[in-house]
C-alpha positions in Angstrom: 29.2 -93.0 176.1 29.7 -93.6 172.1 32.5 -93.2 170.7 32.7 -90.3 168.3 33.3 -90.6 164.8 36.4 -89.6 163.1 35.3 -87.3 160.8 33.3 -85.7 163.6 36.3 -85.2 166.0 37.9 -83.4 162.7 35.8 -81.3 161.8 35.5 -80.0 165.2 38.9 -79.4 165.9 39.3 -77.8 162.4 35.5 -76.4 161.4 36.4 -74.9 159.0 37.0 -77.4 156.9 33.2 -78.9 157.0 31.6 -79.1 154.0 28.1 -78.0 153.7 27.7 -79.7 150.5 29.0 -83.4 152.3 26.0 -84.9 153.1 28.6 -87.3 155.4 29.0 -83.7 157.1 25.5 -82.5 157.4 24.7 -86.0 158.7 27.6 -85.3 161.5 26.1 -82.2 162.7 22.4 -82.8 162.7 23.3 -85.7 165.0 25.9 -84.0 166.9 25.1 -84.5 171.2 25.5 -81.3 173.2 28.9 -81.8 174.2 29.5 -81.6 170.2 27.9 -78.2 170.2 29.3 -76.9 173.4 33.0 -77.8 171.3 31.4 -76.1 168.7 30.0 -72.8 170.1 33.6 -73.0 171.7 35.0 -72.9 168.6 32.5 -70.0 167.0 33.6 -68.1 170.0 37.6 -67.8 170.3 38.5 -69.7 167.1 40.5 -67.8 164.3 39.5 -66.9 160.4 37.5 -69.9 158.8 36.9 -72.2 162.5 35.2 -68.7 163.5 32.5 -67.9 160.6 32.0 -71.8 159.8 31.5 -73.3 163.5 29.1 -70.0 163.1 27.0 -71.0 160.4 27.4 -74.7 161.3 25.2 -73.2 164.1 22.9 -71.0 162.6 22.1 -74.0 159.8 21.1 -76.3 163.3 18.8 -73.1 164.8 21.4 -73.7 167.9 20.4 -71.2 170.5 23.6 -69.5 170.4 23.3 -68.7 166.8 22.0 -65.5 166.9 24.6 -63.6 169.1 27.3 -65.7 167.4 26.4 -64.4 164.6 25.8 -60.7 166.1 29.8 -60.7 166.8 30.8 -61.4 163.6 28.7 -58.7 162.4 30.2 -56.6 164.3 33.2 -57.2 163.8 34.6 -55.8 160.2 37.8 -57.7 160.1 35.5 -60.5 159.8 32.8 -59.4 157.0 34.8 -60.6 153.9 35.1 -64.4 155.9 31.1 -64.4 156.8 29.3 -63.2 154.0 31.5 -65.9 152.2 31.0 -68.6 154.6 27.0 -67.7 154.8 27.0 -68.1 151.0 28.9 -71.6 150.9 26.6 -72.6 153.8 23.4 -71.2 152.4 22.4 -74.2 150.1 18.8 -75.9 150.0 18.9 -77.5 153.1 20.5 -74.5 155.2 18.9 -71.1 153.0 16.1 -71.1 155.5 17.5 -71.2 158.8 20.2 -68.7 157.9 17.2 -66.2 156.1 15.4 -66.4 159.9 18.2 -64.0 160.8 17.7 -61.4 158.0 17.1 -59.1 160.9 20.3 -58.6 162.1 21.9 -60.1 158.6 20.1 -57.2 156.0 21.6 -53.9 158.0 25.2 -55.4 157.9 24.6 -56.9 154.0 23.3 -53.8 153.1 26.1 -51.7 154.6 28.7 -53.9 152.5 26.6 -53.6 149.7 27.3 -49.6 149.5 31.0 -50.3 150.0 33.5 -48.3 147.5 35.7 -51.6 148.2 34.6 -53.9 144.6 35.1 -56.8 146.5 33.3 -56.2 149.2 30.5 -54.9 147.3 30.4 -57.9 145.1 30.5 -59.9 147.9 27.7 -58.4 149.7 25.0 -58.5 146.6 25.9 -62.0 146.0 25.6 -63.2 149.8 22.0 -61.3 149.6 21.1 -63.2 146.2 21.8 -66.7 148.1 19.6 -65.6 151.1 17.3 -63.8 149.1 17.0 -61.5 151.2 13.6 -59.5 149.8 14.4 -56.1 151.2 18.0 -55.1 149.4 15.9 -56.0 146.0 15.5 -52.5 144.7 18.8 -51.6 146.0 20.4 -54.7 143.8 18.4 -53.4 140.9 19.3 -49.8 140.7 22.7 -50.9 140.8 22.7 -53.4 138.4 20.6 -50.8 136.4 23.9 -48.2 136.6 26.6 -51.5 135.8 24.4 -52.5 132.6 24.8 -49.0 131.6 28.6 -49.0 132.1 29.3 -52.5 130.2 30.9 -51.9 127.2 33.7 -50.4 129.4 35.5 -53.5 130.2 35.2 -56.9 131.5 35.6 -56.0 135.1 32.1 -53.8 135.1 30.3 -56.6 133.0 31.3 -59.5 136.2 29.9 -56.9 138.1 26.6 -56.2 136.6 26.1 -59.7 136.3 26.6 -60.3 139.6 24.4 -57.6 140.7 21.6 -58.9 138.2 21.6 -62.0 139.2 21.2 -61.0 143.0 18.4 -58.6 142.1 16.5 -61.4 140.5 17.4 -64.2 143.3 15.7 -61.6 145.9 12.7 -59.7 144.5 11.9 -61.4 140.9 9.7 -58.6 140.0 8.9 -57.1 136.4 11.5 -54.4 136.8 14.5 -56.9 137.3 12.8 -58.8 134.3 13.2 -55.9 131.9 16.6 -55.5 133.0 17.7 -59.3 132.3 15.9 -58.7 129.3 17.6 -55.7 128.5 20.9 -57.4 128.9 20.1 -60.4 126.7 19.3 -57.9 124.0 22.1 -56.2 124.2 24.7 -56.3 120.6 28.0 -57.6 122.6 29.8 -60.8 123.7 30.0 -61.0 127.2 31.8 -64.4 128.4 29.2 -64.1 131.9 25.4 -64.4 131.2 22.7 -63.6 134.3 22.1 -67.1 134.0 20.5 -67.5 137.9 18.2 -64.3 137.1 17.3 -65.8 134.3 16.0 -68.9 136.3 14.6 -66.8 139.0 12.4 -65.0 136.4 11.2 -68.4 134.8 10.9 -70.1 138.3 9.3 -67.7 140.4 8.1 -64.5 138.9 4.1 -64.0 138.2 2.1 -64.8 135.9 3.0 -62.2 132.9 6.5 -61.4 133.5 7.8 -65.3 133.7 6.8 -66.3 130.5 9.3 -65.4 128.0 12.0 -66.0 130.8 10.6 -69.8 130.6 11.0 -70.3 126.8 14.4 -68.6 126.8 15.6 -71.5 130.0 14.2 -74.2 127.3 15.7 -72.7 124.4 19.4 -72.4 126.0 18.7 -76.0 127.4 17.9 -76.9 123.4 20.9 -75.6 122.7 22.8 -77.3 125.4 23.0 -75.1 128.1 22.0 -76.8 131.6 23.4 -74.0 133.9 20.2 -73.0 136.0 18.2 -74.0 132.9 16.7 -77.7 134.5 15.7 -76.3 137.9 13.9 -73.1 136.7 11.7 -75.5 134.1 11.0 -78.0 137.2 10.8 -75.3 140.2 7.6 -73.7 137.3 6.2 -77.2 137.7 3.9 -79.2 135.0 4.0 -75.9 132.9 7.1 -76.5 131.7 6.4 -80.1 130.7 5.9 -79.7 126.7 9.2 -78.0 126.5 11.3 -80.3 128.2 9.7 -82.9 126.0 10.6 -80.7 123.0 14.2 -80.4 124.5 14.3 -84.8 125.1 12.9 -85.7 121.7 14.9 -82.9 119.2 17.8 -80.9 120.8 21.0 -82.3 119.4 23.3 -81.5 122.1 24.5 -84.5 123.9 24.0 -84.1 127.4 20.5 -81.7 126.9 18.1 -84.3 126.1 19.0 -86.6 129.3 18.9 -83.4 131.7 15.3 -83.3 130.1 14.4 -86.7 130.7 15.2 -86.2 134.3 13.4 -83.1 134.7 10.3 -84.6 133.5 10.5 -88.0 135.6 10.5 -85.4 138.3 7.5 -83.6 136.9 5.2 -86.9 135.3 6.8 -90.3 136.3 4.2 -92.0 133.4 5.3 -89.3 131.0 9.4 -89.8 131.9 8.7 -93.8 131.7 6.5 -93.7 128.3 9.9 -91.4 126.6 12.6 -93.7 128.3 10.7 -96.3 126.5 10.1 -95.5 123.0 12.7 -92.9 122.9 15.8 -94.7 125.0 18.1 -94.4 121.9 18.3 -90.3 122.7 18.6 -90.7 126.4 19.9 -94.5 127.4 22.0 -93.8 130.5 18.8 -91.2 131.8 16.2 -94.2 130.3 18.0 -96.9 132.6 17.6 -94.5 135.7 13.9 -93.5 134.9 12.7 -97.7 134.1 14.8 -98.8 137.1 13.2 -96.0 139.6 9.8 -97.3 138.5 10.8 -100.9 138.4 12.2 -101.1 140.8 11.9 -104.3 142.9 9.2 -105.7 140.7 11.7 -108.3 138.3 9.7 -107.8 135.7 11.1 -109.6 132.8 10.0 -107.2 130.1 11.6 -104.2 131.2 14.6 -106.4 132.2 15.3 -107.1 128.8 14.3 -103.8 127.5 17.6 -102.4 130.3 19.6 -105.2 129.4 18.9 -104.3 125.7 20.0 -100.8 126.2 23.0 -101.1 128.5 24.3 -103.6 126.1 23.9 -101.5 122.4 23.5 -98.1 123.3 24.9 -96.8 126.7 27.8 -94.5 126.9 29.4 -96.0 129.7 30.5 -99.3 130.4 28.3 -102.0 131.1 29.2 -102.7 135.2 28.3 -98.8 135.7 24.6 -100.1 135.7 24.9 -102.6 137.8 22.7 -100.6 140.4 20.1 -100.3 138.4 19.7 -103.8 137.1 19.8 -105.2 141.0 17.5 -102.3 141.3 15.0 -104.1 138.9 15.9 -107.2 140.6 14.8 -111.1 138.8 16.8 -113.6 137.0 17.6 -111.6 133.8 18.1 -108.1 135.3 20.8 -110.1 138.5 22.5 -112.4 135.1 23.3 -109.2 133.6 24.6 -107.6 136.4 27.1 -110.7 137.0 27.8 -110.6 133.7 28.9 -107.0 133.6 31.1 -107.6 136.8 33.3 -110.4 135.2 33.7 -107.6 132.6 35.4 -105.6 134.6 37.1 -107.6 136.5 38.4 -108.7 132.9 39.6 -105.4 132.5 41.2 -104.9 136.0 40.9 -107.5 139.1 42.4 -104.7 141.2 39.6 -102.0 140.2 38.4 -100.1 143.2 35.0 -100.6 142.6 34.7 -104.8 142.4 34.5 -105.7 146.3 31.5 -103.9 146.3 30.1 -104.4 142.9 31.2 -108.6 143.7 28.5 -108.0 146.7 26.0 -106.4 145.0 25.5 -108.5 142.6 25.5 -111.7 144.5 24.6 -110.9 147.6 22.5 -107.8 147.5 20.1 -108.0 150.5 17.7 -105.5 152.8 19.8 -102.9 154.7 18.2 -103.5 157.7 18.9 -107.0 157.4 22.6 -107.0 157.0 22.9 -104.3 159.9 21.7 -106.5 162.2 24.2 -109.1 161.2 26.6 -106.9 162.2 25.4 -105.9 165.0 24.4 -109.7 166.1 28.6 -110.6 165.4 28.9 -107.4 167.8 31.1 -106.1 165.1 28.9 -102.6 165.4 26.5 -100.7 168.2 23.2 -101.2 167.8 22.7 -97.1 167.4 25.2 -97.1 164.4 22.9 -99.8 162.4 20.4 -96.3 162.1 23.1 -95.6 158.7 21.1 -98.4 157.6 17.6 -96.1 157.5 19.8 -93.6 155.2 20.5 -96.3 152.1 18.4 -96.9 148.9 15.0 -98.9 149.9 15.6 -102.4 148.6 18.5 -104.8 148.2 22.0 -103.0 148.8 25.5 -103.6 148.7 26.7 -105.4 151.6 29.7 -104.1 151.0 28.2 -100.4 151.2 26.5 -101.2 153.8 29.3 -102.8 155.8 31.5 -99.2 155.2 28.1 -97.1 156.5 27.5 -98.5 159.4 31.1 -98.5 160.8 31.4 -95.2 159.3 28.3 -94.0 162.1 29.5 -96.3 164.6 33.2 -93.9 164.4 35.1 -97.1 163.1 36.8 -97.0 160.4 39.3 -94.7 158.6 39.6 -93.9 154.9 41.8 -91.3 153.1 42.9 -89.9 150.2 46.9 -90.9 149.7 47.2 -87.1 148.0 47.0 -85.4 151.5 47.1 -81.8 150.2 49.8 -80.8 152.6 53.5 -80.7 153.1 54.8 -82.5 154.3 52.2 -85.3 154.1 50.1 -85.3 156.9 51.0 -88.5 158.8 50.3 -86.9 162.2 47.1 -86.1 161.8 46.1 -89.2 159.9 47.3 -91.5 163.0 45.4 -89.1 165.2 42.3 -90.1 163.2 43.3 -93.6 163.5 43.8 -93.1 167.3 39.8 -91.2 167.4 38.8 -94.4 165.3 39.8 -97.1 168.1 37.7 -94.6 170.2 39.9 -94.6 173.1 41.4 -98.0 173.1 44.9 -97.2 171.4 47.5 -94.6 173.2 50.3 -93.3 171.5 53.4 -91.2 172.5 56.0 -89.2 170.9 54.7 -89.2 167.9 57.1 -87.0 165.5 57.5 -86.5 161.7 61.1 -85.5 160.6 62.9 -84.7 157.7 65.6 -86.9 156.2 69.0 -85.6 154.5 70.5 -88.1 151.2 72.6 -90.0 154.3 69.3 -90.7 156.1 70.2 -88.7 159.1 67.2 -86.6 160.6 67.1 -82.8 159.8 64.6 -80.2 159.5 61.7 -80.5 157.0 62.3 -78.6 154.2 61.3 -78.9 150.7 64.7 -77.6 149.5 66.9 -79.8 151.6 64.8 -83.2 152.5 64.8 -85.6 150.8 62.3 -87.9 152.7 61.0 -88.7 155.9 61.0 -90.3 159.1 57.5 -91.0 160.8 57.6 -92.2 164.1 56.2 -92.8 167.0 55.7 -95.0 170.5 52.9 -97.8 171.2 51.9 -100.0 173.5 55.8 -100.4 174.8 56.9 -100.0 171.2 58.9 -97.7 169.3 57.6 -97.7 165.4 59.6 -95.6 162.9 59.6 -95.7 159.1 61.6 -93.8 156.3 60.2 -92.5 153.7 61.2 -90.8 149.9 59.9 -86.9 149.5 56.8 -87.7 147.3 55.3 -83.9 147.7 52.0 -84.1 149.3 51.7 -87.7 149.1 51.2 -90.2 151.7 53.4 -93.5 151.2 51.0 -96.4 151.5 53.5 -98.8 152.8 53.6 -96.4 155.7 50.2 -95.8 156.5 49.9 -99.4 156.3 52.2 -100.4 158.7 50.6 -97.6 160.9 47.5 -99.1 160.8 48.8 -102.7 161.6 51.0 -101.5 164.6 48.1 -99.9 166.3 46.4 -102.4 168.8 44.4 -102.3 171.8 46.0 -101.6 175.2 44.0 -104.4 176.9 45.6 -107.4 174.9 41.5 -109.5 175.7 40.8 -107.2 173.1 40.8 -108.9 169.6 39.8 -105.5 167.5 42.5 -104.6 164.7 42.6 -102.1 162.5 41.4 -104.3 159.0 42.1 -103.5 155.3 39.2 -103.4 153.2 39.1 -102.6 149.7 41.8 -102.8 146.7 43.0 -99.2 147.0 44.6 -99.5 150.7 43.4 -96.5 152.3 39.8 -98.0 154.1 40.4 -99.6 157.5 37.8 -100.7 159.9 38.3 -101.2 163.6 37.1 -104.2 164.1 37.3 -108.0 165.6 39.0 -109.8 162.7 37.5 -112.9 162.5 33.6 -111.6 162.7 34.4 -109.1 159.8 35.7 -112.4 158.2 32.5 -114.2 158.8 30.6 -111.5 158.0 32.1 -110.6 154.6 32.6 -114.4 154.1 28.5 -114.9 154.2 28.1 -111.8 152.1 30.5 -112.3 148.9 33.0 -109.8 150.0 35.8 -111.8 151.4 37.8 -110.5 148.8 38.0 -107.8 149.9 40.6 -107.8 152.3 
């Protein structure tokens, strides 16, 4: 049996704080076992509020065969429309749209039912739910609503958000010539309103016929001219090589910052011989975008010439600072591409030899090497199953980061533990983050009476309260052990000395075992579980044993 990973066992017990936008998350899931799911129709089943309606859609995004009924209760129950219809909007992103649209069948009734609501938010929430989903059905209904809003919306602001709303729904499911006319008729019309129908603009330009897209097309490139990128870059790409003499017209002569880069991207996607021709006679306009677009097509090649020419730009013209493109000149690869790169290190470890970012940058840039390769390194040292070396498959093609690759693949094996010291909660959460060190060590490390107090100003434990604390005592019993340390009431902060010590105390009950939890990193909040001395030999033969 594998042990599970951390963030795995988390977002089980608490589903509703996945994140379908994590692709660390949507990883998790797509490679969940069946016990995972049975914990997770468990959870879609007699969990409360946002476990309920997220294990759901978790589900329906897999096309698990519990799904549909799953999804029948919620339906069915109203207590829980407001929760759903906003859940099946924050799940219903490009990778999950589609299998949440295959149940438009029992999804369009109960949408459409909200969608006549007298409650605003309800209704609101109901036409923007069917935009997402675009679900083709509730498109006339979306129009002739957003027909009788646009004719209310000099009347205040609240009817405009709802017109726009409605609009932009009308145009995400049926982007006909009737809904055209009416994003038309709202651009035309003589008053400031601070929301725009920016997405039915986009739907017009992107996916309407021939006839009725075409002035929706030059209005995206004209607001992208003028340094609008709100929906602007996808509708241009999603209407394909069309749109490619307008995005060049946005790269070579808008003079908004940020627009002519977007348009550089847009067309690499479109023409990569057209993107790399622009980046370079034209990098001056673009040079962060230009570095992206020659190192894509370079990539791996060391060709000197286009080395210089990225070395050239990162050096006179680049916005950012010169270690940010240390990617891309590895990318490239040779002697003049990898002597910039180092060069660009030592700058910022000039500027700051505790930044976050130089253990793996350090790597990179001397040690960069074939994922594959340095995952079975790992798992040769038997620092890491040979199933978690797959996170290997999911990095850049080429030389990476040992150090990135070293986090990865302990990340898939369920090994390591890294947090952010602002917790978000109150009192910090120091329970749950031992319990996460605990899943981490994947059933090697017991604990007992584990407790978080509050502390009064003579250190005696009381009650946590934000009023009356004024720190705390963390505790709690290992391996024959008691472990206890005080801390000061920093809000929602976790004290790194403490978490620290937490990690360190932890060990394995059977003392043959050599694994520890190991600092990695200069920002003390990345651990891996792991044999000390193989990680040092490990990081030792890959440039990152300064990292710990």
């Amino acid at each position: 049996m594998t042990a599970r990973p951390s963030r795995l066992t988390a977002m089980l017990a608490n589903p509703g704080d996945i994140s379908f936008h994590d692709a660390t998350d949507l990883r998790l899931l797509a490679a969940m076992t069946e016990e995972d799911r049975a914990e997770l129709r468990a959870a879609a089943r007699s969990g409360a509020g946002w476990d309920r309606t997220f294990a759901t859609v978790a589900l329906a995004r897999l096309r698990d065969e519990a799904a549909g009924d799953l999804l029948a209760d919620l339906v069915a129950d109203p207590a829980c429309w407001e929760d759903t219809a906003s859940a099946l909007r924050i799940g219903a992103d490009e990778s999950g749209s589609a299998a949440l649209a295959e149940h438009e069948d029992l999804l369009a009734p109960w949408l459409l039912e909200m969608l006549g609501s007298d409650d605003e938010a309800a209704h609101r929430s109901a036409a923007a739910t069917l935009g997402i989903l675009r679900i083709a059905a509730a498109g006339p209904q979306l129009l002739r609503l957003a027909q009788s809003a646009i004719d209310e919306l000099p009347s205040g602001e609240e009817r405009t958000s709802t017109a726009w709303v409605l609009l932009n729904a009308a145009a995400e499911t049926w982007p006909s010539r009737e809904v055209a006319d009416q994003v038309r008729r709202w651009l035309d019309l003589p008053i400031d309103h601070a929301q725009w129908p920016a997405d039915a603009l986009a739907a017009i330009a992107a996916r309407a016929e021939p006839g009725v897209y075409e002035w929706a097309l030059e209005r995206c490139a004209d607001r992208l001219m003028n340094g609008d990128t709100r929906s602007t870059v996808d509708a241009l790409v999603g209407r394909g090589r069309e749109s490619l003499p307008l995005l060049e017209k946005v790269a070579l002569e808008s003079p908004h910052r940020d627009a002519p880069g977007k348009a550089l991207e847009a067309i690499a996607a479109l023409d990569p011989d057209l993107a790399e021709r622009h980046a370079r006679e034209h990098w001056k306009r673009f040079p962060e975008e230009a570095i992206e677009v020659l190192s894509e097509r370079y990539r791996g090649t060391a060709d000197p010439e286009v080395a210089e020419l990225v070395v050239r730009i990162v050096k006179n013209a680049a916005r950012r600072s010169p270690w940010d493109f240390c990617d891309a000149l590895v990318r490239i690869g040779g002697p003049i591409a990898m002597a910039a790169a180092a060069w660009a290190v030592e700058k910022l470890a000039e500027r700051d030899e505790h930044d976050e970012d130089l253990p793996r940058l350090r790597s990179l840039v001397t040690n960069a090497a074939p994922a594959r390769d340095l995952a079975a390194e790992l798992t040769g040292l038997g620092l890491v199953p040979e199933w978690a070396a797959e996170a290997a498959d999911e990095l850049a093609p080429g030389p990476v980061s040992p150090y990135d690759l070293l986090l990865a693949v302990f990340e898939r094996a369920g090994r390591s533990v890294d947090f952010d010291p602002d917790s978000g909660a109150y009192p910090p959460s120091y329970v749950d983050l031992l319990a996460e060190f605990v899943g981490a060590a994947g059933g090697t490390v017991e604990v007992s009476d584990v407790e978080l107090v509050g502390i009064d100003e003579d250190g005696e434990a009381i009650e946590i309260d934000e009023e009356e604390s004024e720190g705390f005592r963390f505790s709690f019993a290992h391996g024959g052990s008691s472990h206890s340390w005080d801390t000061e009431d920093n809000g929602d902060y976790l004290d790194i000395e403490v978490t620290a010590g937490m990690a360190h105390a932890l060990r394995p009950a059977d003392p043959s075992d050599p694994r520890r939890f190991v600092e990695v990193g200069n920002e003390s909040t990345t651990y891996l579980f792991a044999d000390p001395d193989k990680l040092t030999e490990f990081c030792k033969r890959n440039g990152i044993d300064e990292a710990f």
